[in-house]
Structures are given as structure tokens and as C-alpha cells.
N, C-alpha and C positions, 0 to 999 in steps of 0.2 A: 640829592643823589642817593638811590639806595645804597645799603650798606651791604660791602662785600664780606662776605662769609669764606673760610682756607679748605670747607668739607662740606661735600654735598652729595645725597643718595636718594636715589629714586625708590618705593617701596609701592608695590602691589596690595590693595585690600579689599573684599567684596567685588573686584572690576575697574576699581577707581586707584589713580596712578595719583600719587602724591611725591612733592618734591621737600624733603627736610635739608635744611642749613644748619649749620654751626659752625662756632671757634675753633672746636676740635674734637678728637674724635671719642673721647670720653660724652661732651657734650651731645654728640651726633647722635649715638647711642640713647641715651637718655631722652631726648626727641624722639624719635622711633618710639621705643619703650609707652610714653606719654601720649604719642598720636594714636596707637594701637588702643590702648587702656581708653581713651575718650572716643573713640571710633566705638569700640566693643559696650562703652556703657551712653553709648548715644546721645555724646557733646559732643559734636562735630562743630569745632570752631565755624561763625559766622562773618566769615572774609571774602569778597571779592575774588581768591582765588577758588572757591567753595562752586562745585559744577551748578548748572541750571536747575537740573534735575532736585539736586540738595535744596536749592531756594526754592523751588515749588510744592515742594513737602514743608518747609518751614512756614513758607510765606501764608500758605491757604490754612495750614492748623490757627498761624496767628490770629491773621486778619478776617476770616471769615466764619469765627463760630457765630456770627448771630441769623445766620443761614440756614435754613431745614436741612438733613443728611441727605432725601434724594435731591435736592437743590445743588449740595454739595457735590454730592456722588456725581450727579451728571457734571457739571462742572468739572471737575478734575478728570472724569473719562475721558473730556474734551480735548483739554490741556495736556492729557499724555500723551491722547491722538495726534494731533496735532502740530503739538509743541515742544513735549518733551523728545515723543519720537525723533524728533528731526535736532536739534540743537542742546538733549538733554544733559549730554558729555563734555560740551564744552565749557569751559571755564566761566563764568557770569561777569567777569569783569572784560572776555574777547569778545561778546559776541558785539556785530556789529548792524546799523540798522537794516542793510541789503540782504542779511541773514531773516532778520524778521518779516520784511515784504513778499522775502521767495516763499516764506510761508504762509503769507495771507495771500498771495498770488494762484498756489494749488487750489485756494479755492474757489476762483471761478466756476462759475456756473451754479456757487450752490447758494442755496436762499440765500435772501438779505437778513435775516433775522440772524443765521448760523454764523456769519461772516462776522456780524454786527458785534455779536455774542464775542466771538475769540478773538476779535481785535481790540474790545474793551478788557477781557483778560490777561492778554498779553500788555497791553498796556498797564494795567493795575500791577502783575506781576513784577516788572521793571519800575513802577512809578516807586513801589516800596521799597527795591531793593537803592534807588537812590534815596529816598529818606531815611535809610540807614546807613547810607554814607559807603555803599557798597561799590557803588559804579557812579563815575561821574555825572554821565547824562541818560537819560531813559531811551536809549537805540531804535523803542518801538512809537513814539513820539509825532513820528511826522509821515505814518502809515496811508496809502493811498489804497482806495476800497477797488478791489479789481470788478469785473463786473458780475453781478449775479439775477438771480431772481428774485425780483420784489413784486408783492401781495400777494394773497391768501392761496394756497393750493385749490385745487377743483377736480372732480371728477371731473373724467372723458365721457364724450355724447357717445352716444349709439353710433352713429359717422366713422368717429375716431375709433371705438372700439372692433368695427365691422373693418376695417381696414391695416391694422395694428393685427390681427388675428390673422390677416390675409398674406400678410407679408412673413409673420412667424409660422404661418405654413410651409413658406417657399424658404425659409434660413433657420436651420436651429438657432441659430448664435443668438436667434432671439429668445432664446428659452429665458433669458436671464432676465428680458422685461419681465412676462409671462408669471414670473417666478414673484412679483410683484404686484400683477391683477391678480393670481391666483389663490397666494399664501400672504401678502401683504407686508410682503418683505422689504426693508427698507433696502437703497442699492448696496449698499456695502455687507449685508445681511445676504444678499441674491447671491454677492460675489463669492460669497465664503462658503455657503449650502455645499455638503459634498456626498458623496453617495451612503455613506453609512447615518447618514443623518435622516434617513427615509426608516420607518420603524412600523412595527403592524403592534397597535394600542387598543383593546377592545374590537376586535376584528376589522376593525378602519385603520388603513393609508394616512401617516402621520409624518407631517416634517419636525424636526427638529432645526427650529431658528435660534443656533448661536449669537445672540445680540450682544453687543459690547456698552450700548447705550447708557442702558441701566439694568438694575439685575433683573428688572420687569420686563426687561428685551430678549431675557430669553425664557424660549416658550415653543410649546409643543400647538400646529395647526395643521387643521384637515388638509390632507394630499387631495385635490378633486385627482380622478380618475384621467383624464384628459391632459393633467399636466403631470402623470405619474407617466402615461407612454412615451411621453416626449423626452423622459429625463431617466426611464426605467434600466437602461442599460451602461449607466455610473458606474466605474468600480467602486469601493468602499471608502476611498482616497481620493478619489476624483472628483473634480469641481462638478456641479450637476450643467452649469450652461460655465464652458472653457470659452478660452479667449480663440485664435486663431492656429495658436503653438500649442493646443492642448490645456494650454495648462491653468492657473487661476488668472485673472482680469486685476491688471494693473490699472492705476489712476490714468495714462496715457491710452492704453486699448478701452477703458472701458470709457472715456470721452468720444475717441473714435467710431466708439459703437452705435452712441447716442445720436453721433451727427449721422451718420448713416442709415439710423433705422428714422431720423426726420426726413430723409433723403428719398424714400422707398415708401414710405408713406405718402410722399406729396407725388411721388410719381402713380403710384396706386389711386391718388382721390383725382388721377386725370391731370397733374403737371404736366405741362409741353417741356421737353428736354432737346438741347440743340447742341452737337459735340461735347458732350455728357456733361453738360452743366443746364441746371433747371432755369426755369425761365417766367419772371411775374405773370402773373399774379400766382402767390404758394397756396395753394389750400389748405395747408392741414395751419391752424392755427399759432400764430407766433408763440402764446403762453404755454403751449402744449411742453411737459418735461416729464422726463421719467417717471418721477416722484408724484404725480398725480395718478399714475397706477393704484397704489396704496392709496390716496384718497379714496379711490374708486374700490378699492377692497372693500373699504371700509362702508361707503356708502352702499355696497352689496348687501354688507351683512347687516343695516338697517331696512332695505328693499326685504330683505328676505323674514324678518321680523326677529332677528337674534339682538337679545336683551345686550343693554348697554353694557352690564358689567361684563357679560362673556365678550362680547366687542373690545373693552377695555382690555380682557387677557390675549386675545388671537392680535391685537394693532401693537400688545409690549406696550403700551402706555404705562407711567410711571403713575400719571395727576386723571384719574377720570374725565378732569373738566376739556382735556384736549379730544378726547372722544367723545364730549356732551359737544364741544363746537362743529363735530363735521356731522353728527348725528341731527343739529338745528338747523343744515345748510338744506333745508328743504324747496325745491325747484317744482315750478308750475306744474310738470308731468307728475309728480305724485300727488299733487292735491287733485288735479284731473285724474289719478287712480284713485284717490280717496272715494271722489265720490265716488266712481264706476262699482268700489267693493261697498257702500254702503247703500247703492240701488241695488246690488246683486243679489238677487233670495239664495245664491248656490257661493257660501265661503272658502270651497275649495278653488274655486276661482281668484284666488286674489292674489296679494301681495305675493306669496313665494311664486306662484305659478307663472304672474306678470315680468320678475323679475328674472325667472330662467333657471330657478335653482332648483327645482321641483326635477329636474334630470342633470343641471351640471356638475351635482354634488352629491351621486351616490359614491362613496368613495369607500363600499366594501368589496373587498377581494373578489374576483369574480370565481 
């Protein structure tokens, strides 16, 4: 049975609310005094009553120096995203397993590897904090994987993209794909673009992509001119593609948005629609998601012949090798350009021409 204490006071520090005990009120004092002094020279006792937050800054300096720093870095961007955000305040000894699931549950729909990734951290986070005798059982232990998407991302066909283009004709709302073929923005990256983020750098139309990824995520890319009309009339504060209320795209509107622009698409590639629900066979492709925009960004700016390392700077890649992997995803249609540019005696015909950039990326001021 814990032991009753005759004085107890709550004290405010940094945002974090702490509960001190004593005999009496000399002693009280003198706790206060002690908890301030080890708060201010950064011993923060290591108890179970200590927030999440506090054990995720402990726990990762411990157990993870044998780690690269951007390995790390990303990592822990994850885990603030994710993790801390949501249950960073609570105490490490309340939290409970239904807490952690509602966590890995948010991430439906996104890769299997991202899901993979932060269910093995949250587990490791708690596996340590009970090897130090902090919490009895590990909460995140018995996690069930909600559903996502698994294998390799892929560029969109010409199909998909002549259709996708058709329907963000007829809806802004889809600027915010668009914001994704165009500038190679990851969706959380599209969500946050806001109008003072457009800048004129060298006489070119420049986004500024606030990434949170890594600090390689953020990074200044070409405006093409086409996705600058679409989004030209932002205020300086305002989201470049809003949600329905104006305003920026929440986890909820912007899932709703996804199933809708599959929705318009398949009605577009010629879906039969019967009292407004579609009807098999779907055209536009099961694997088809957002997140294969940026594939297809990227596989752009190898069509168009822009060197790997510039690729690496405009895709925010941390590791070049994840831009060598979409860069070697090479598809029958280009070795059939291959050869076409190395029959051709005229090299203005080639690779940028065939690929469409040779007009969709003048992006100087007009």
C-alpha cells in the first residue's frame, strides 16, 4: 500500500505539472526547492510517473547511439509525429494499450514499411521503459497492423495521368494531388504549402517545401507555370489547395479527399455508376495512391534528363540511394525511347521533348 504523505502541492515547470509529497511543510518545501534545482540542471528523475515525452528523449539518447544522426533524426521526427504528439503528456506509467492502437490505427492507408517502422518503435520505446522497471507491462505489445499499403510505389501511366489532370480541371480541391506530380511534395508537405511559400529566385517561380521529414525535406522547387495559375490567388497565409471550410486539410478531409478523387477518376476512365455508387469492373487501378504522384515526380525529372544528385535535392531525400532506387525503375517505354533518341540524327528530339518538359516547365515570370 502506498504511503500516505499529511502535504501535497502541485507546481507548474516548462508546461509539465508535477505532484510533490511530504511529512510536512518544511519538508514540502525543500522537495519543491530540489525538484526545481534537478529540473533546471537536467536530472529529471527517471520514474514511471516521468511523461512519455521525457522517456522518448531519454530513451533514444540511451539506446540508440549506435545509429547514423540522419537515421536518428528521422526516427525521432517520426516518433514526435506520431507518438509524442498524441500521448506525449501523459504520464508513462497511464498510458494504456487502446491508446497505442488509436495510434497505429491513424495510420491506415499509409505504406506498410511507415506503419512497420513506428509500430516497432513504439514497441521498443515501452519494451525499455519496462526493463527499467518503469511500467509493468509494455501497453504496445499486442498492436494489430490496421491496413495499409504494401510494395514498391510506381509511377502513374499516361492513362492515369491524362485522367487525374481531367478531373483536377473540373475540382480545385485537387490542386493538392497536383501539388504532388508537379513539385513532388510528399502529402503532408502539399497540406501545409501556403501562399507566402511561392517566391520568385533567379527570375523563376519557386515553392518553398517546408518538410518536417528530415532537414533534407526542406527545400526550394521549380513552380511549373500551370500549377502557379491554379494556386496563384493564395493569400500569404493560406493553404495553396484548402480543404472544403477554407481552411488547411485535416487527417479526416484529407482521407475523404483521396477516396473521392479514386471515385472521379474511375468515373472519368468510363465507370458505370448506378444511384451514385460505382459499379465493377473499376478502371482506374487498385494500387493506384496518392503517394505515387511523387514517384512520378521523380521519375519526370529522370525522363527529362536532370542529374541524380539535383533529383536527390528537389525529392528532400535524406540517403541518395532512395533516389538511385526510382531512378533504376526503368519501364519498357523508355528503352523503346532509348533507342528511338539513339536512331535519331536530330537530339533535340529526345528525352526532354518526349517527356513533355520541353513546354511544361518554362516557369519564368511571364
Amino acid at each position: 500500500m502506498p504511503k500516505k504523505y499529511a502535504f501535497e502541492k502541485k507546481i507548474t515547470i516548462d508546461d509539465h505539472r508535477y505532484t510533490i509529497r511530504a511529512d510536512s511543510t518544511e519538508e514540502l518545501a525543500v522537495k519543491i526547492a530540489m525538484k526545481k534545482r534537478d529540473i533546471e540542471e537536467n536530472k529529471v528523475r527517471i520514474t514511471g510517473s516521468m511523461t512519455v515525452k521525457e522517456w522518448v528523449k531519454i530513451c533514444l539518447g540511451t539506446y540508440k547511439v549506435n545509429v547514423s544522426p540522419d537515421v536518428l533524426e528521422t526516427m525521432t521526427l517520426r516518433i514526435n509525429r506520431h507518438i509524442v504528439s498524441q500521448i506525449g503528456s501523459y504520464k508513462l506509467r497511464n498510458i494504456k494499450p487502446i491508446q497505442c492502437q488509436a495510434i497505429i490505427n491513424a495510420q491506415a492507408g499509409m505504406s506498410y514499411s511507415h506503419v512497420t517502422k513506428l509500430m516497432q518503435e513504439m514497441k521498443f520505446i515501452f519494451a525499455r521503459a519496462v526493463d527499467n522497471h518503469l511500467i509493468a507491462e509494455n501497453p504496445s505489445a499486442n498492436l494489430v497492423r490496421p491496413v495499409c499499403v504494401k510494395g514498391e510505389r510506381r509511377a502513374i501511366t499516361d492513362h492515369e495521368r491524362k485522367h487525374l489532370l481531367a478531373v483536377a480541371d473540373a475540382d480545385p480541391a485537387y490542386n493538392l494531388f497536383l501539388l504532388m506530380l508537379y513539385c513532388g511534395c510528399r502529402p503532408g508537405e502539399a497540406v501545409g504549402c501556403i501562399g507566402k511559400d511561392i517566391q520568385m529566385i533567379g527570375g523563376y517561380r519557386m515553392l518553398h517545401i517546408r518538410g518536417t521529414k528530415t532537414k533534407n525535406s526542406d527545400r526550394i522547387v521549380p513552380l511549373p507555370n500551370d500549377m502557379y495559375e491554379r494556386v496563384k490567388n493564395a493569400g500569404p497565409f493560406e493553404p495553396l489547395a484548402s480543404n472544403a471550410a477554407g481552411r488547411m486539410h485535416t487527417e479526416s478531409s484529407y482521407n475523404r479527399l483521396v477516396s473521392r478523387l479514386r471515385r472521379d477518376m474511375n468515373i472519368s476512365m468510363g465507370c458505370r455508376v448506378y444511384r451514385n455508387k460505382l459499379l465493377p469492373p473499376f478502371p482506374l487501378a487498385d494500387d493506384f495512391v496518392p503517394y505515387d504522384l511523387r514517384h512520378t515526380y521523380c521519375t519526370d525529372l529522370q525522363k527529362a534528363g536532370i542529374d541524380i544528385r539535383t533529383a536527390q535535392k528537389l525529392m528532400g531525400h535524406a540517403d541518395i540511394r532512395i533516389t538511385a532506387n526510382i531512378y533504376t525503375h526503368v519501364g519498357t517505354d523508355r528503352i523503346v525511347e532509348a533507342a528511338a533518341i539513339l536512331n535519331n540524327p536530330q537530339p533535340e528530339n529526345g528525352v526532354k521533348k518526349a517527356a513533355g518538359w520541353d513546354t511544361g516547365w518554362d516557369t519564368k515570370k511571364p
